[in-house]
N, C-alpha and C positions, 0 to 999 in steps of 0.2 A: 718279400717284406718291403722293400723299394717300392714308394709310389712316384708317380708323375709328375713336374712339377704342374702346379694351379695352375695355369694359363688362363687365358678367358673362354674358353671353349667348357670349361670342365668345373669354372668357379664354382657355377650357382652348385653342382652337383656336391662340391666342397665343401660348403656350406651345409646342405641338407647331410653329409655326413657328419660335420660340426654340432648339429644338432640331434642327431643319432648318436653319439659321444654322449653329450651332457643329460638325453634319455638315461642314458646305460650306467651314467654315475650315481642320477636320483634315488637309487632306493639303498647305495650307501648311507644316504642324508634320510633316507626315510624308510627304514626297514618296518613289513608288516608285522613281524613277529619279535618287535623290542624297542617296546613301547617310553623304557629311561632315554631313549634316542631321540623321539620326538619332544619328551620333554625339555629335553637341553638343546633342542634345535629352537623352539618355541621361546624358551627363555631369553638362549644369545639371542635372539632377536627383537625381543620387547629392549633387552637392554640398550640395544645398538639402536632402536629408536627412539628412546628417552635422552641418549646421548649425543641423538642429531637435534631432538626439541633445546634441550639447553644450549648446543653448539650454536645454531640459528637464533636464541633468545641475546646470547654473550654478546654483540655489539653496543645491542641496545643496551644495556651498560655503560660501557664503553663510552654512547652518546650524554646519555645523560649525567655520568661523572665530568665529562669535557664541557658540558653546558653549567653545571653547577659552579665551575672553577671559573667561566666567565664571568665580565662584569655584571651582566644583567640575570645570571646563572641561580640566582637562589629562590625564582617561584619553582623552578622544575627539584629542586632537591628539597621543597618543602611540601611539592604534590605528592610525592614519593615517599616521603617520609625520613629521608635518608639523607647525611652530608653530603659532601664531595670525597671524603673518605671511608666513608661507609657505602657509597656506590663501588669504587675502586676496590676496594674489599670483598663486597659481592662482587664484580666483575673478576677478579683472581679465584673465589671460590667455585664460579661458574666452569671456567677454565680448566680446573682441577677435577670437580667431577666431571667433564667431558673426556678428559684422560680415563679417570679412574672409572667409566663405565665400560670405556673402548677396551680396557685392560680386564674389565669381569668380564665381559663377553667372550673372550680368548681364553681366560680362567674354564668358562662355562663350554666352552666347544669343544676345547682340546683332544676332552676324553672321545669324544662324537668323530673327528678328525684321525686320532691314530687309531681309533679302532676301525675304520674304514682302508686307513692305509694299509692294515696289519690282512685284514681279513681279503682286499684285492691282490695283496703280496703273496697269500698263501696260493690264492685261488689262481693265481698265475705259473707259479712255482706248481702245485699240485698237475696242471695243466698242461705244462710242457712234460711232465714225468709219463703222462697220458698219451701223448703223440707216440706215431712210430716210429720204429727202426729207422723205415725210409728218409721223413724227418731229420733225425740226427743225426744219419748219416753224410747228409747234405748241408746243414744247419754251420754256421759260423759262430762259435763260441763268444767271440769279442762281442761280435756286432750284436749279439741276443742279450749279452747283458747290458751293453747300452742301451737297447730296446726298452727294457725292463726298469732300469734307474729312468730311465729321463720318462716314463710313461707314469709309477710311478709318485714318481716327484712333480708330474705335471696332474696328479691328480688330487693331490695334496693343495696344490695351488689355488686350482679350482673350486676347492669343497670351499676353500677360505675367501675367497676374493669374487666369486662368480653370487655368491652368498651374501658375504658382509661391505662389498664394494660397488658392487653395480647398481640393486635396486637403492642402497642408500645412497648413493651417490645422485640418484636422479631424483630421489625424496630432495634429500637436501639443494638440490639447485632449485625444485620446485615452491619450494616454503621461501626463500630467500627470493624468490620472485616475486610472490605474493606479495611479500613484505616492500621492496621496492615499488610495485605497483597503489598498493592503499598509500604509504606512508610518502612517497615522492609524486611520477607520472609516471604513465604509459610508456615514455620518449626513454626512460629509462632502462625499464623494462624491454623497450623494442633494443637497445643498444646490448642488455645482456641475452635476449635469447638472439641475437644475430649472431654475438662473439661465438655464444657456446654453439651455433649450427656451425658456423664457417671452420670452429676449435675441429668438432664432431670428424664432419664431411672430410677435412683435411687429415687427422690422425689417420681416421680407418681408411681412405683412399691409399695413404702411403705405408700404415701396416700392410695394406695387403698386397701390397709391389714387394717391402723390405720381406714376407713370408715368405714367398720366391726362394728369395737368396738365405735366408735363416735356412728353409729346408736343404738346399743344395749343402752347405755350411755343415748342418748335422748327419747329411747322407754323408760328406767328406772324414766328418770327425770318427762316426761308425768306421768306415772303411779303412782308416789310421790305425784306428783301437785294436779291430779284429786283427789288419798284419803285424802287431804288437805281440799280441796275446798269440796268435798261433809263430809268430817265429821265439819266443819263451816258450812256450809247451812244446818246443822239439830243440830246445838248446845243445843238446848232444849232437843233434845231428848239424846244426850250424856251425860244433868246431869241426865235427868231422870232414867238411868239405869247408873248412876255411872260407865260409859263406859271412863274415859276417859283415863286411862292406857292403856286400851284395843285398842285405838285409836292411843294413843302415840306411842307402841309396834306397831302396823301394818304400820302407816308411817314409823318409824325406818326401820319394813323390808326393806319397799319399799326404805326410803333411805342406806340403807346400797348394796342392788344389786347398785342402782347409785353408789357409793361410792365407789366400785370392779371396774366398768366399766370405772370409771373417774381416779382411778387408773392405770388401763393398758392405758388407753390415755394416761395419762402423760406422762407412760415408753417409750411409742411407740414415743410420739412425742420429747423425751431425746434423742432417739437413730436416730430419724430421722434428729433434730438437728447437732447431731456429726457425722453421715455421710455424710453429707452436708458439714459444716466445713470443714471435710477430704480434699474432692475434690476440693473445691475451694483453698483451701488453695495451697494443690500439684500442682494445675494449675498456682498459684500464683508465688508458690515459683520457680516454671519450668521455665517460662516464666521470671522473674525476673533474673537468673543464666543465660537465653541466652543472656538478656541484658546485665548483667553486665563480659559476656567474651568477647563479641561485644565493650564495651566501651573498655575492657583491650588492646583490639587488636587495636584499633583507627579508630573502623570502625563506631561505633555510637559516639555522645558526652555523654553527663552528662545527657543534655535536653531530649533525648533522653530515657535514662535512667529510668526517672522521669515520661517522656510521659507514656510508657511502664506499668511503676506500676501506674500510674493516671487510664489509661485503664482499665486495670482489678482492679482494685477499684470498678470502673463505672460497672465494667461488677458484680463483687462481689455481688455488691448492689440490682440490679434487679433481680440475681439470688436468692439470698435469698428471695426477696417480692414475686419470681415466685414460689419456696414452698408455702409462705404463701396464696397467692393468688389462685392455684391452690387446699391447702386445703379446702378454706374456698368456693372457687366455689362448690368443689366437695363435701359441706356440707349443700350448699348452694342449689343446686339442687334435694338433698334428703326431704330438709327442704320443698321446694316448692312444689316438685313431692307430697310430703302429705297433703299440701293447694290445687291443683291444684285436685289434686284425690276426694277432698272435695266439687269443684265448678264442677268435673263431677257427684259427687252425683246426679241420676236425680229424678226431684220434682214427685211424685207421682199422687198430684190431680193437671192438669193442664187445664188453659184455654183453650177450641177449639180456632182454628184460626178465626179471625173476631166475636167472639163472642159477642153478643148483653148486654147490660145492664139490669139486671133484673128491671119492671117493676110492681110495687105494687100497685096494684086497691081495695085493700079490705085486704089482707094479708090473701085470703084463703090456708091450708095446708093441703096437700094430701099423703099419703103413700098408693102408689099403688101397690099390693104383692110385697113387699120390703124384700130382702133376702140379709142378711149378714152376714161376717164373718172375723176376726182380721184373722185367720189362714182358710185356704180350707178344712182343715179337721174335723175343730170345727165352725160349723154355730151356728151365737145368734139369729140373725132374720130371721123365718123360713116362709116369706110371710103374711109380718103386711099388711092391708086394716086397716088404720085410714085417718079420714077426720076433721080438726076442723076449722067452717067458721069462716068469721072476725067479729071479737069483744069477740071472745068463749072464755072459758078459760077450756081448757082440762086439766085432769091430770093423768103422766100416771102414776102408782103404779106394785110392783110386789117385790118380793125374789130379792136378790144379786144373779147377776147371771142371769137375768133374761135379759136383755138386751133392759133395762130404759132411759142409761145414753146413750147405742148407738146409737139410734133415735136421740137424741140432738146434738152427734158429725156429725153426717149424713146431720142433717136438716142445720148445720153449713158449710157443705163439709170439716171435715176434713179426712172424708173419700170418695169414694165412692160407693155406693150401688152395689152388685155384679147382685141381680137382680131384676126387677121392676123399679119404678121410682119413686124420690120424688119432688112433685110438688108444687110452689107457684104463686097463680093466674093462673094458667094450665103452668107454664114456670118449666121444667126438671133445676133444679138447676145445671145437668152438660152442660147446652149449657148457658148458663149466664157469666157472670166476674165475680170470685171468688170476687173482690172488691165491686161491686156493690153489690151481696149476703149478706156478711159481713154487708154493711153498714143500711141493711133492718130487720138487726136482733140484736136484745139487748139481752145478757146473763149474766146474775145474778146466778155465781154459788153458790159451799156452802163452799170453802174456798177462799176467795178474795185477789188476790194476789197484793200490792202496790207495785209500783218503789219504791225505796229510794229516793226519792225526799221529794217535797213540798204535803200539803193538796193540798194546791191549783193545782197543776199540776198532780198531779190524778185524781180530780176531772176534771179538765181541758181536760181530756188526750180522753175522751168523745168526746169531738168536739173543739180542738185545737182554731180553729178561733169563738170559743163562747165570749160574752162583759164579764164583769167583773158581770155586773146584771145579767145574764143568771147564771153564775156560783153561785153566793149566791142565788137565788132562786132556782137550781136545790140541792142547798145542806139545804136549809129551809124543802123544800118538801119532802125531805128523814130526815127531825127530827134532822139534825147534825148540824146547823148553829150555834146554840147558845154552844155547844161543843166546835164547832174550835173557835169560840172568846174570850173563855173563856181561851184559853191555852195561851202561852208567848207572842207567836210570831204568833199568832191567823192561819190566811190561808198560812203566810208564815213559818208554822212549819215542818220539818220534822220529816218523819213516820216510820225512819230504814229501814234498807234491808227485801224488806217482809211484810211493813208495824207492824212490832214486835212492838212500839211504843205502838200501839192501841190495844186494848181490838177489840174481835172477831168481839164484835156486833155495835164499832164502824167503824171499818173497812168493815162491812157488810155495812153500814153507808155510807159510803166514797162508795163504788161499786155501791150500789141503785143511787147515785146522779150521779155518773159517765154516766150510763144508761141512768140516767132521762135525762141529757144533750146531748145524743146521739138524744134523743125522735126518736126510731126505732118501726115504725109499728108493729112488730113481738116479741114479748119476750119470753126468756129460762131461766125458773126457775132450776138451776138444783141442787136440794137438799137444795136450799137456804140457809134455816133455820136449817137444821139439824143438825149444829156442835155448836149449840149455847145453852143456856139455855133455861129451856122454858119460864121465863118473858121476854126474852129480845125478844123471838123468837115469844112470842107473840106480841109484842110492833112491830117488823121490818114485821110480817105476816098483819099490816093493813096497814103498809106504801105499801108495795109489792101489798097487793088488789087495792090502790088507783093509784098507780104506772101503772095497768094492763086496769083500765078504758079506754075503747075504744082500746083495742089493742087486737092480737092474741096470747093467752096466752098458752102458753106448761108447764103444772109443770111436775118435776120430782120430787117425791117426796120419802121420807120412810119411815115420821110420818104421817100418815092418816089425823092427828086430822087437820094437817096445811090445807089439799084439803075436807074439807067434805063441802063444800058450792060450788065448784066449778061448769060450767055447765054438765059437763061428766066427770066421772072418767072410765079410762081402764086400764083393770088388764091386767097383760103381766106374762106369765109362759114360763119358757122355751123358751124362743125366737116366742111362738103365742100370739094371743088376747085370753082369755078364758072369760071372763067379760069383759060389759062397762054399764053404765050407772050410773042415780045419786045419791049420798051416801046411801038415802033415800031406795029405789028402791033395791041396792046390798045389802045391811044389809037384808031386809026383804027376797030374793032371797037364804037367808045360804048359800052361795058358798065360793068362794076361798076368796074373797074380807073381807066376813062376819068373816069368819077364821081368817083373818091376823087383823081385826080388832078388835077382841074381846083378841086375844092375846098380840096386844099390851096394850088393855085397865087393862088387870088384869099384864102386866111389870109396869105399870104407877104409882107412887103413888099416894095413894088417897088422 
């Protein structure tokens, strides 16, 4: 997700990516299929030019109320038709609707604006749910959702500014030119299109030095954010090693390089500031010294005068929002180019085209010489042949290491298989819908991870559209019913970030009933019970047998004692099958099985 920074080697490339951005934005602003879209695109925009004709008409006003009020002042307020106070009066009403059109245009966009924000927010959020295992596994929490807000928020920016700021902006200096050139000279006009080139040349020369240092500045601030967020998401473990100086001291790092970076912004944008100033000003002041040798001569009036400096006022104004505008685009587009670079991330395991829905007749499971491996050069599964029919309850056992846990991500697709096939009811889980998969399989790991939410909405989170009695008897059934009534706020309690709230084995608790309410043909034990104690682990191992009645059961397991009833146990070494069969049957056999079992029984207390 880190790019390089711009150098000169890689600008121009910068650039054509800049404009591959504001491609990718356009059919926000101009969807084919909604069509109220372009009319409130169409609209803000006549508005926002009717409200640049009156802005540019407003001086002239101005001029001819200040020449009315002069001595010689009342041929021009009687060619007009108007006093000196009824010019001034139009000239405030002018003023007013220039407001009041800038302010319907925003009225008229708005809706155009968040529905663009809403529908890129979803499409991003949908999209990372889309990537893999791989992905996440690797992924930095913090720094992705900085990604997300500041991409975002930089696209927001741009619907509004890249739209309602740039081309009118370059309208309005253009009309305001004209108007200097008919109504004064040329000499004028050459003074205002110098300022605004020399304004130009200098802003974007020096945005694109201060972009340099902005980007290094938000790589900084990301990398702050994420050792934030991941030393809070393991705050247990920071008392337990009385890390948390250790912790203080490395955000520090990380904020103090932000701090260097956010420093040289400042400077840079102090000095970009007062260069800016400089120019406009000398433009100012230039063009003010022609008018007022012109009035000495009796070749302009007063009004005149006035018009003059009102103009470049008007021009002053836009110049300076066209710094700011043009920074925050060109910040804006860094920010999104990192969002945008995130929704090209492509999903790993993806549905074939027209793929069929899996169909479940029995919930048989098949690993046909199945070979895999996280890395090509490090295989786990070195050609598994397991079969477990429906109603079985297999389990599979073996060393860390061994490659237990990967059959379950596999049989889940969150990977897929490099070679052979894994099959349920004879259908290859990669020609199916990854959804329809999913909803055919129930997994019960061995650390159960809660929303911050409610009991009840965990528990819910199972099958969303279950009744209110579904959800109290799927949490009767897993033993926790009379738990959650017992607390304040009974099933409308919350469980913390993490479900930290609950004791292990109640939140083991809370995931059996989530399951039970899914009721998925197919279940994935994976290490259930192994982080818990062994009373409670005994207590949640008969709810999990009852739980498994009539279903196809996969334990993964690493305490023996939990599978020694099950219908086949298979030992897995090294990424083969070496042993299968029943507790019974492998203990008497001495083999690998007999080994790991006798070793954990003399770890055991007695």
């Amino acid at each position: 997700m880190r790019r390089l920074p711009k150098t000169s080697a890689n600008l121009d490339n910068a650039k054509v990516q800049g404009w591959a951005v504001i491609r990718r934005v356009v059919p926000y602003l101009w969807p084919r299929d909604q069509a109220w879209v372009k009319r409130r695109v169409v609209l803000a925009l006549l508005v926002l030019l009717l409200s640049k004709v009156i802005a540019v008409g407003t001086p002239i006003l101005y001029k001819q109320a200040v020449d009315a009020l002069a001595p010689d002042g009342a041929s021009a307020a009687t060619v007009l038709g108007f006093g000196a106070v009824g010019l001034t009066l139009a000239y405030g009403f002018a003023r007013l609707m220039t407001v009041g059109f800038q302010q319907l245009r925003d009225v008229v966009f708005t809706r155009v604006g968040q529905r663009a924000l809403r529908q890129l927010a979803l499409e991003t959020f949908t999209h990372i749910h889309r990537l893999s295992m791989r992905y996440h596994i690797t992924r930095k929490t913090g720094g992705l959702s900085r990604v997300i807000e500041r991409g975002v928020k930089g696209v927001d920016f741009l619907l509004r500014f890249l739209l309602f700021s740039m081309g009118p902006l370059v309208l309005e200096l253009l009309m305001i030119s004209v108007i200097l050139f008919f109504l004064f000279d040329i000499w004028y006009l050459a003074v205002v299109v110098l300022t605004i080139a020399l304004y130009v040349w200098f802003t974007f020369k020096v945005t694109e030095w201060r972009v340099k240092i902005r980007k290094e500045m938000n790589d900084q601030d990301t990398d702050a954010n994420q050792k934030a967020i991941d030393s809070l998401l393991n705050f247990e473990t920071v008392k337990y090693f009385g890390a948390e100086k250790w912790e203080a001291d490395r955000y520090d790092v990380a904020m103090a390089q932000y701090e260097n970076a956010a420093i040289r912004t400042n400077y840079s944008l102090a000095f970009l500031n007062f260069g800016q100033s400089v120019l406009i000003t000398g433009g100012l002041v230039a063009v003010m010294v022609m008018a007022a040798i012109g009035v000495q001569r009796g070749d302009l009036t007063v009004g005149d005068f006035v018009m003059v400096n009102a103009y470049m006022i008007q021009i002053t104004m836009p110049l300076n929002f066209l710094g700011t505008v043009y920074r925050e685009i060109r910040q804006a587009l860094i920010d999104m180019g990192d969002m945008f670079d995130l929704l090209g991330q492509p999903a790993e395991v993806m549905d074939k085209p027209d793929a069929p829905a899996l169909q479940v007749n029995g919930g048989r499971v098949t690993l046909d010489n199945v070979a895999f491996g996280y890395d090509a050069e490090r295989p786990i599964l070195k050609g598994i042949d397991l079969s477990v029919e429906p109603g079985q309850t297999v389990a599979i056992v073996g060393s860390s290491g061994s490659g237990k846990s990967t059959i379950g991500r596999l049989l889940f697709r969150f990977y897929d298989v490099n070679d052979g096939a894994l099959l349920i009811d004879g259908q290859d889980v990669r020609n199916v819908t990854q959804d329809s998969l999913h909803a055919q399989i129930g997994v019960v790991p061995q650390d159960t991870v809660l929303f911050n939410d409610t009991v009840h909405y965990n528990i819910a989170y199972g099958r969303p559209s279950a009744s209110e009695d579904e959800i109290v008897a799927a949490a009767k059934a897993a033993k926790i019913h009379d738990f959650i009534v017992s607390l304040p706020d009974g099933y409308a309690t919350t469980v913390g970030e993490r479900g930290l709230k609950l004791s292990g084995g109640e939140k083991q608790r809370v995931g059996i009933a989530r399951t039970l309410l899914k009721n998925p043909p197919i279940l994935l034990l994976d290490e259930a019970t192994s982080a818990l104690d062994t009373e409670t682990e005994m207590e949640i191992q008969a709810e999990l047998k009852a739980m498994g009645e009539g279903r196809t059961v996969i334990t993964i397991a690493h305490r023996l004692s939990t599978i020694a009833d099950a219908d086949r146990i298979v030992v897995l070494e090294n990424g083969v099958i070496v042993e299968e069969g029943k507790h019974d049957d492998l203990l008497a056999r001495e083999g690998r099985y007999a080994h790991l079992w006798n070793r954990q029984s003399e770890e055991e207390p007695a």
